[in-house]
N, C-alpha and C positions, 0 to 999 in steps of 0.2 A: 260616447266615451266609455260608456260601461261593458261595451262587446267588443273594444280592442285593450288590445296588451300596450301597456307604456313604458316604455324604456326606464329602468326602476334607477338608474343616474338623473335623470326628468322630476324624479317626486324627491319634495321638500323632505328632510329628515324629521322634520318636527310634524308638518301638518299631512303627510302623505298624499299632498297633493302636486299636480301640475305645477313649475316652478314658474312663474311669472318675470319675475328678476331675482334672476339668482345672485347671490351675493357671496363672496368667501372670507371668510375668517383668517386668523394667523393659525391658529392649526390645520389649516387645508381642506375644511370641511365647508363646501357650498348648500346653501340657505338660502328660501323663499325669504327676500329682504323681510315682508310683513313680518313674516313669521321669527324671526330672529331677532327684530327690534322688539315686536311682543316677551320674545324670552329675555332680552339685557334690559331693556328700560321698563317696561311694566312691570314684568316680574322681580326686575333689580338681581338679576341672576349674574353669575360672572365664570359660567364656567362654557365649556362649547357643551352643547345638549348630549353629542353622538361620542367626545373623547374625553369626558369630564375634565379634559385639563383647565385649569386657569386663564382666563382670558384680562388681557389691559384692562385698566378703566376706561382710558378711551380707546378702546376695540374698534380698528378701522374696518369698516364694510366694501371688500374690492367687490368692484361690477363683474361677475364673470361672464363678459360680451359673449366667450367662443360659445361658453353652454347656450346661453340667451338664444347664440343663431340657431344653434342645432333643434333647438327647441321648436324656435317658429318653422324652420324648414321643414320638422316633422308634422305641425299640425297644419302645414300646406298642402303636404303631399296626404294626409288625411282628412283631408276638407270633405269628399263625397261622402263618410263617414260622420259628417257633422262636427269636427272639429273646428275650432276657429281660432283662428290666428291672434298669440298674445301679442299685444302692442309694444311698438320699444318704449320702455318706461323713460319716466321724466325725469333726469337728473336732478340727486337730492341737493337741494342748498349747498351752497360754501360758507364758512367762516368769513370770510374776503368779503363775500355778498353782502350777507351782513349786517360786519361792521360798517361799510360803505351807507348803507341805509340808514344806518344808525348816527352816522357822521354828519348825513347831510339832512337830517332833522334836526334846523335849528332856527326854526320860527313855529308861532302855535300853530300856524295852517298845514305846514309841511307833517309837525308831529301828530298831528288828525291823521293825514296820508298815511303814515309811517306807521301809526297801530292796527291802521286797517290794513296795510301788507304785511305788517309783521302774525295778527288774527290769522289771515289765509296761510301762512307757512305755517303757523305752529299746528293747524289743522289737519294737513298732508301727511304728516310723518311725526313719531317719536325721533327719528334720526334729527329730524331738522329743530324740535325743542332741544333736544341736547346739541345741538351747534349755536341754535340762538342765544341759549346760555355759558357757552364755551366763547362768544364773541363777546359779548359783554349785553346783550340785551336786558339780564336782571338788572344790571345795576340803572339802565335806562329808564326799564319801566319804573323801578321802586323811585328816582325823582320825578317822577312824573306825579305818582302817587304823593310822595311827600310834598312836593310843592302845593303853597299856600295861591298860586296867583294862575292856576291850570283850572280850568272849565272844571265840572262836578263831572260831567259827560266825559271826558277827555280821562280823568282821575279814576272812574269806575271803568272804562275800556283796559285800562293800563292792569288795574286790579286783576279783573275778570282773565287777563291775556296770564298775568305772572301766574296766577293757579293752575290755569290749564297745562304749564308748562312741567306740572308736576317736579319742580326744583330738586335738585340733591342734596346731601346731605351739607356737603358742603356750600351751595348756596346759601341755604337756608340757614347755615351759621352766619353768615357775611349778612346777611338780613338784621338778625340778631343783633350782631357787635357791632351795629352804627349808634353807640351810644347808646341804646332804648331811644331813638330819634324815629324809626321806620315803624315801632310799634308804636308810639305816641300817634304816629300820624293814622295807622289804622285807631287806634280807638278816638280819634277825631274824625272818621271817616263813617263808623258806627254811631257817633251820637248826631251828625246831621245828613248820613248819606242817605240814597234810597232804598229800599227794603233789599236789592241787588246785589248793591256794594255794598251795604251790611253783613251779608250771606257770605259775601266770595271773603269779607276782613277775618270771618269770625272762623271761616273753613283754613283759611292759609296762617292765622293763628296758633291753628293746632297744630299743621304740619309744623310750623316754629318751634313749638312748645315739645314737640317731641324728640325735636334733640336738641334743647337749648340742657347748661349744667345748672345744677342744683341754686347757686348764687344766683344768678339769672332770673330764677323764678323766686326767689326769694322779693329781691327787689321788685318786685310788681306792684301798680300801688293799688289804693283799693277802688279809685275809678275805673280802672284794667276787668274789676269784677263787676263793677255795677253794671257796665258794657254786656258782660256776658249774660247776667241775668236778664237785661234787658232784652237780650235778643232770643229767650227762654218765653217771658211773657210774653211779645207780641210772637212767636209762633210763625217765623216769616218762611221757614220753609222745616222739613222733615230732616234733611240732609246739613241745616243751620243747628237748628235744636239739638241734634244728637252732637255735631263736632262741640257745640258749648257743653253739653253736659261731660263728655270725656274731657273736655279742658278742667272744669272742675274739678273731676275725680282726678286726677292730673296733678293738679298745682295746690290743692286744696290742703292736705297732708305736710306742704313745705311751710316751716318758719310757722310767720302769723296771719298765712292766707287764709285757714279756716274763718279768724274773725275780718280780714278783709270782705271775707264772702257774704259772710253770716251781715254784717253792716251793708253791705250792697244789696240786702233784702232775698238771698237766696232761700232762704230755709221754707218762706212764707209764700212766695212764687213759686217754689214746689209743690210745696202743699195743695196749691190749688191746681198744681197742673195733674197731681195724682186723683183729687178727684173724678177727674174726668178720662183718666188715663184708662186704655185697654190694652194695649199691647204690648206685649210678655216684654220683649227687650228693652223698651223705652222705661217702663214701669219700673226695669231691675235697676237702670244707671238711674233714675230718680231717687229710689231709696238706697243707693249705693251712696249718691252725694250725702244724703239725708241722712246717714249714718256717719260719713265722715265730719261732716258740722256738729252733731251730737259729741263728737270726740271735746268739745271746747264749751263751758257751761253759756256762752252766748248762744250759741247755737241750740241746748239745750232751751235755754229758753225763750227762746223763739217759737220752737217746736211747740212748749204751754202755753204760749203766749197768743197761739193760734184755736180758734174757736175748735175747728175740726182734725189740730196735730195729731193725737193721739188716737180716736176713732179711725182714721184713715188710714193710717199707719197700722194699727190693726185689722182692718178689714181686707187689708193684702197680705194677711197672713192664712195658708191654704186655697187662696183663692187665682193665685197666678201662677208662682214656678216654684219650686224648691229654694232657688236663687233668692226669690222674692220675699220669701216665708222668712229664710235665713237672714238677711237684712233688717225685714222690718223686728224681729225678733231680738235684734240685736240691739235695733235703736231704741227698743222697749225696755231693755237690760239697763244701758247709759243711764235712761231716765230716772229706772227705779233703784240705782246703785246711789247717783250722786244727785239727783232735784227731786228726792221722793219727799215731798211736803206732807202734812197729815190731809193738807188740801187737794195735790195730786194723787195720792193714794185715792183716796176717797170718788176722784172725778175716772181714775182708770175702774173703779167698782161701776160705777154709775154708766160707763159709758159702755158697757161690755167686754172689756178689755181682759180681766181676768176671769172671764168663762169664758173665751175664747185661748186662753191659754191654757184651761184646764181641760179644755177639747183637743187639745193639740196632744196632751198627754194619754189619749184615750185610742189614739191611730198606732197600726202597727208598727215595730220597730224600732229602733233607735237610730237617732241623727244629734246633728251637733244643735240645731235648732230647738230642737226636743228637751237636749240639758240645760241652754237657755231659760226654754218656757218652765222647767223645774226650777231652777236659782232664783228668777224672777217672784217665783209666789213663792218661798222659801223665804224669801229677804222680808215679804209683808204679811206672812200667813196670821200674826195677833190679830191685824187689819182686817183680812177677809175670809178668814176659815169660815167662823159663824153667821157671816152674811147672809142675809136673804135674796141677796142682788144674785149667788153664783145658784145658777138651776141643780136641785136635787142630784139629777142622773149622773153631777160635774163632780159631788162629794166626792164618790168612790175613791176618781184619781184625784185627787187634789193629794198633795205629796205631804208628807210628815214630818 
């Protein structure tokens, strides 16, 4: 392929390759199918790659059969050259189809059948998840999910099929506005399902959550967070953990989620997972939450109330990112503005807390962390200027 010339109408506009099934747009521009379902549905693009104009939201993909022939006729007649003939592709799903499928799932044996055809289509194609859910498949799976008298097995396939489906925007509002009925039943799907269907409630959660309206997240209640937390501490997957910690930083900020949070035990299941925490981005949304909960004196005291709150919270300062320094910096500020006890004062001297602040002061530059760690020992300096607990070399900078 590399020592002949290709008919430069043959290559995809997007992936400059050989087109397999070419497909054309309304603005007249043909497309390696893959490759252009990659550009509108993965990417969530809406325009044509090659004429920037504006494409439908449902952008119809025509088969352009005549190119197709030409195509194959050309790597027939270059066969002694090693080319080999693209196959005629397999006609994407219909709507009709479907629905039909959809219709005649209506006993529990059939609807076993029915998730396992509907798995292999949504597998095949981005085209064919956006048809599943232009026929009505969300709304099939989510009672599938909801229902109380469906297998566990049956319940988790249905889950696992709606995520894949990567929903739109508008789907995923209709999710939403069944009363809080669809999210009740994932956080009853999280407190008895398998670590599986835990994963897939708490990942399609977020996608909810990120375009539900402000009311919406308001009304969540606080078993909605105990759920999250929970699925923080048992740690059931990388790609779990982090969609709960964005749901946090997310919802946390709205109304009186902070102390929903802060009551579902979040402050104190961070805590613990920073100890053991290494990795720069996981470590930043820990103390990102950790700092939003500090916003709410429960949360504050939470954070005291923990044997290791405040050491740990300091010892990821200069120790991980910028990001990281700036956070826990922050949540050290909260503390010492509005829970500073003559007893907390006293325990941040003792635990190293404020000679590590006065270290901070000692590195080149200026940052916004920096006027932090200056305000901080400013606010308690009667407390710790003359201490013996801050090492000699720390006097210098200690601030005036």
């Amino acid at each position: 392929m590399d020592e002949i010339d290709v008919p430069p109408f043959f290559l995809c506009p997007i992936s400059l390759e050989l087109m397999k099934d070419p497909v054309t747009v309304s603005t007249g521009i043909t497309y390696d199918r893959e490759s252009i379902e990659k550009w509108l549905f993965s990417g969530k693009n809406n325009t044509c790659p090659a004429t920037k104009q504006a494409l439908p939201a449902d952008c119809d993909l025509t088969p352009n059969h005549t190119l197709r022939r030409l195509i194959q006729s050309w790597c027939t007649m270059n066969a002694s050259h090693g080319v080999e003939r693209i196959p005629t592709p397999k006609p994407p799903i219909s709507k009709t189809q479907i629905a039909k499928l959809l219709n005649d799932a209506n006993s529990p044996h059939l609807k076993i059948k029915c998730l396992q055809k509907l798995r292999s289509i949504a597998s095949e194609s981005a085209a064919n998840k956006r048809c599943m859910e232009a026929a009505g498949a969300v709304e099939f799976l989510a009672s599938i999910v909801s229902s109380t008298t469906v297998e566990e097995a049956s319940s988790g396939d249905a889950l696992s099929i709606l995520y894949s489906l990567q929903l739109s925007e508008a789907a995923l509002k209709i999710l939403i506005g069944k009363n809080g009925e669809f999210i009740k039943s994932l956080i009853r799907i999280m407190q008895g399902g398998s670590y599986e269907s835990r994963a897939y409630s708490i990942l399609l959660l977020k996608s909810m959550m990120e375009v539900a309206d402000p009311m919406q997240m308001i009304r969540l209640e606080t078993e909605f967070f105990v759920e999250i937390v929970q699925v923080l501490h048992d740690q059931i997957s990388q790609q779990a953990t982090s969609a709960a910690l964005k749901l946090l930083i997310q919802l946390s900020p709205w109304g009186r989620n902070r102390i929903k949070a802060v009551n579902g035990g979040a402050v104190s299941v961070l805590i613990e997972l920073l100890l053991d925490s290494s990795e720069r981005r996981a470590c930043e949304m820990k103390l990102m939450v950790v700092d939003i909960l500090c916003g709410c004196a429960e949360g504050r005291a939470e954070l005291l109330e923990h044997a290791a709150g405040l050491a740990i919270v300091s010892k990821k300062i200069m120790r991980v990112s910028h990001v990281a320094t700036d956070k826990a910096v922050r949540i050290l500020l909260s503390v010492s503005k509005f829970s500073a006890t003559p007893a907390v004062v006293e325990e941040m001297m003792q635990l190293g807390v404020v000679a590590k602040l006065c270290l901070m002061l000692q590195t080149d530059g200026e940052n916004k962390a920096k006027e932090k760690a200056r305000e901080i020992l400013k606010l308690h300096a009667r407390a710790w200027r003359g201490s013996s607990c801050i090492p000699k070399k720390f006097l210098s900078s200690y601030p005036s």
